[in-house]
N, C-alpha and C positions, 0 to 999 in steps of 0.2 A: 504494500500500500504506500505510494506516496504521502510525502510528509506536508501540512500546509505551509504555507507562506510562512508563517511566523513560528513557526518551528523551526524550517529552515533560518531563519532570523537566530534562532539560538543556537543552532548546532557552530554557525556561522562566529556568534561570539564567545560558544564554549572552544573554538580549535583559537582564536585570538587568544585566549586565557591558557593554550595548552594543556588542554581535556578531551578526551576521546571518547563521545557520548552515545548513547545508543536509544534516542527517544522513540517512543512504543507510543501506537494509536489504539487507542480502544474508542469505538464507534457508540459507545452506549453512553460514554462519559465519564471525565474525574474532576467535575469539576466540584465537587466537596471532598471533605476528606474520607469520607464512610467509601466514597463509592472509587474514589485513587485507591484505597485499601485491600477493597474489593476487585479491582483490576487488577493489581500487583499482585495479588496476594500475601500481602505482608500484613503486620498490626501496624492499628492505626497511629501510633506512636510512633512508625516509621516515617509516616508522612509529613513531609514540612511545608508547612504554608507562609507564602510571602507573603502578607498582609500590607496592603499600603493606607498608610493612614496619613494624616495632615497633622504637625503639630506647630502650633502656633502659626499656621498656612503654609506650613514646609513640607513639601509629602517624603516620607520616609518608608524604608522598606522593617516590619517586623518578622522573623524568621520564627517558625511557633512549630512545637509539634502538633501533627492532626488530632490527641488526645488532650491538647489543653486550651482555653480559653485569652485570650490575649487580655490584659491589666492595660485599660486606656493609662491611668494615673502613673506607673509603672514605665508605661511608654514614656512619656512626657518627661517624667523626671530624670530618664538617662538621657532623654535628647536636647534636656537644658532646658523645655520649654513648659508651659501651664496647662494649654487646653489643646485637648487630642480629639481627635474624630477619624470615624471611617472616611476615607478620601472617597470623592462621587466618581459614578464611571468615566467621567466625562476626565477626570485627575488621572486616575488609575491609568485609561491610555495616553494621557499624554506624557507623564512621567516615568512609563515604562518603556511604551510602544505595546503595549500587549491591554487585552482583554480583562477583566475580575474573572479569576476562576479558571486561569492560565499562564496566570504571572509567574516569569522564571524569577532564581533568586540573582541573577544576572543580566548585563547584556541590556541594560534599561537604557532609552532613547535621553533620560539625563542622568547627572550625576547626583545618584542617589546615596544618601547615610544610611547603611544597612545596619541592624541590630538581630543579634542569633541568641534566644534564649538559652539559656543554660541546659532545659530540659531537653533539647536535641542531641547532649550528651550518651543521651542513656543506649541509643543504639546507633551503632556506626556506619552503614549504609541507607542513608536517606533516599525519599523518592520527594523529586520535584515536579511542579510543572514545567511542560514542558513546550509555552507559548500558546496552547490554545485550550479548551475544557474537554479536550479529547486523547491530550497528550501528555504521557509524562517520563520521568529517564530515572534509572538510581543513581547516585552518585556518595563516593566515601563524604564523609562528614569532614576530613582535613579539607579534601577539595571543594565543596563546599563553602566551607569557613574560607579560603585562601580565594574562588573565584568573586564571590560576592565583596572580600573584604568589608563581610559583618565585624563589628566589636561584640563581646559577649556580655548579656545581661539580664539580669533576674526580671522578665517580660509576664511570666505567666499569671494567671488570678492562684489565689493563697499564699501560702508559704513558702517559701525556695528551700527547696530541702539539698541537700548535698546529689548532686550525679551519681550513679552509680556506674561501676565499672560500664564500658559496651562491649554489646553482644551484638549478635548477629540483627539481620533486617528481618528473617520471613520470620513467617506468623508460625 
């Protein structure tokens, strides 16, 4: 199956970053985390969502596992700013070039401040998007953390508990 447009668009800026990717179509969709899970078949705690939000009207990228809930307040305070919001779709592609529900954690049309919660520690092969709500790639968690050039930060709602060692991706 041909890849779309803007998949090609990341494959495009994972080999810039020197990544060698392998993005996967699934036609039924991933563009939540339950149902990327359920394509992959991995747990859902494998899945990483780049969240774009606006804080103090700067859209930033949040890196979240697909099992936890993004802390607006949480956000804000490590991006130095007060008031956080979901960015509108109309932000979302123009700050990325990509879609809501497609967003790689890469490769975005500006130069975005990316932030990787801590809890993406817990397992080592992540599954991103992969430019559109049909597509998504694994990728190690170094590479990852090193193509996005996220900083790391306690993002998630509750308590930051310590990481635990990583294990593998499947479920």
């Amino acid at each position: 199956m041909e890849l779309p447009a803007a998949s090609q668009r990341v494959l495009e800026a994972a080999r810039a970053l020197g990544l060698d990717i392998e993005i996967r179509v699934f036609p039924d969709g991933t563009k939540t985390s339950a149902d990327a899970a359920a394509a992959a078949g991995c747990d859902l705690g494998a899945i990483t969502k780049s969240l774009v939000f606006e804080v103090d009207g700067e859209p930033v990228v949040a890196l979240v596992p697909g099992d936890a809930r993004l802390d607006t307040a949480k956000l804000a305070a490590v991006s130095g700013g007060e008031r956080c919001r979901r960015a509108d779709l109309e932000t979302v592609r123009t700050a990325t070039g990509y879609a809501a529900g497609g967003t790689p954690p890469f490769g975005h049309a500006m130069a975005l401040r990316v932030f990787a919660d801590h809890g993406l520690r817990r397992i080592e092969e992540r599954w991103v998007a992969g430019g559109t709500p049909t597509t998504i790639f694994p990728l190690p968690l170094d590479a990852l953390i090193r193509a996005s050039g996220a900083l790391w930060a306690d993002l998630a709602e509750g308590p930051q508990t310590p990481a635990p060692p990583l294990r593998g991706g499947a479920g």
